[in-house]
C-alpha positions in Angstrom: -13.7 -1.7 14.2 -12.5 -3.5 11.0 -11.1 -1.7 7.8 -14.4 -2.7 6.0 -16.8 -1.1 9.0 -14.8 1.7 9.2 -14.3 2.5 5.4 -18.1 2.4 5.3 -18.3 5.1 8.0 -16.0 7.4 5.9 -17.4 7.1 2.7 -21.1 7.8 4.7 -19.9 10.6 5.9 -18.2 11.7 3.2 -21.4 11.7 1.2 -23.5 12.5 3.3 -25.9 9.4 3.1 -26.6 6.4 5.6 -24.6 3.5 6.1 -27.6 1.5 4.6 -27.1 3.5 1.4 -23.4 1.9 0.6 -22.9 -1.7 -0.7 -20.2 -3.0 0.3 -18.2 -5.0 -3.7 -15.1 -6.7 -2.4 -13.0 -6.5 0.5 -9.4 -8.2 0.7 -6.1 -8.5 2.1 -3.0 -7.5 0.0 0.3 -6.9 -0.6 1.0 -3.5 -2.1 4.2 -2.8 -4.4 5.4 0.2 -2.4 4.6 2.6 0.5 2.1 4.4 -1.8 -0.3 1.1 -0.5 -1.5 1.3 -4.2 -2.1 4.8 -4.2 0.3 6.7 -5.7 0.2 11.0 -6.0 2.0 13.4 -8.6 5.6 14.2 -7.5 5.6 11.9 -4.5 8.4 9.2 -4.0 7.7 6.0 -1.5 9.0 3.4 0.2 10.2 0.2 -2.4 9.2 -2.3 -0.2 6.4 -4.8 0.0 3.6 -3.9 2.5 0.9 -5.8 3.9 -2.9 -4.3 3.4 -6.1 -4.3 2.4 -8.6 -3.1 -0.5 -12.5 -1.9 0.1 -14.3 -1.1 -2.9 -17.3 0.2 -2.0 -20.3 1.5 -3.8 -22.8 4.1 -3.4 -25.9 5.7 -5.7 -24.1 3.3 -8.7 -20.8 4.8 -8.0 -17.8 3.0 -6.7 -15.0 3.9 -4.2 -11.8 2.7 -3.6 -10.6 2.9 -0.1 -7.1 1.4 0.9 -5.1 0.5 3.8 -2.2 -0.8 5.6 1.2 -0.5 7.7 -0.9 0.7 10.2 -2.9 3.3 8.0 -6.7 2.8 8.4 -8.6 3.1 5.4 -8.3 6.3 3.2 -10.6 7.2 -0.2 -7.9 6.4 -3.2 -9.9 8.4 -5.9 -7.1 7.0 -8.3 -6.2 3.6 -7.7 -2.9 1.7 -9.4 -3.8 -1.5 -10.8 
């Protein structure tokens, strides 16, 4: 399954809705900064090192969702995303 399919599938879930109820905005292939994979939480120290990845931004009901991936993570919900 690719990281977009399968980021659509958790956010569905997630909510609650179907699939056909989530647009998906972008998709693409990055390079994050560090091991947070452009997610970073409170207190938590990562990795300094570039890692490859991806970015789903997906949007449902005229809200949008942020899932990210990579280094071998499949896609997770990053409620607050680094820019």
């Amino acid at each position: 399954m690719r990281h977009t399919d399968a980021a659509v599938v958790a956010l569905a879930e997630r909510l609650g809705v179907a699939l056909g109820e989530i647009e998906i905005v972008s998709s693409e292939e990055v390079t994050w900064r560090d091991g947070s994979l452009g997610c970073p939480q409170p207190g938590m120290r990562y990795p300094q090192v570039l890692v490859n990845g991806y970015r789903v931004v997906l949007r449902c009901r005229g809200t949008d969702y942020h899932y990210h991936g990579g280094r071998g993570r499949g896609p997770f919900l990053c409620e607050n995303p680094a820019e």
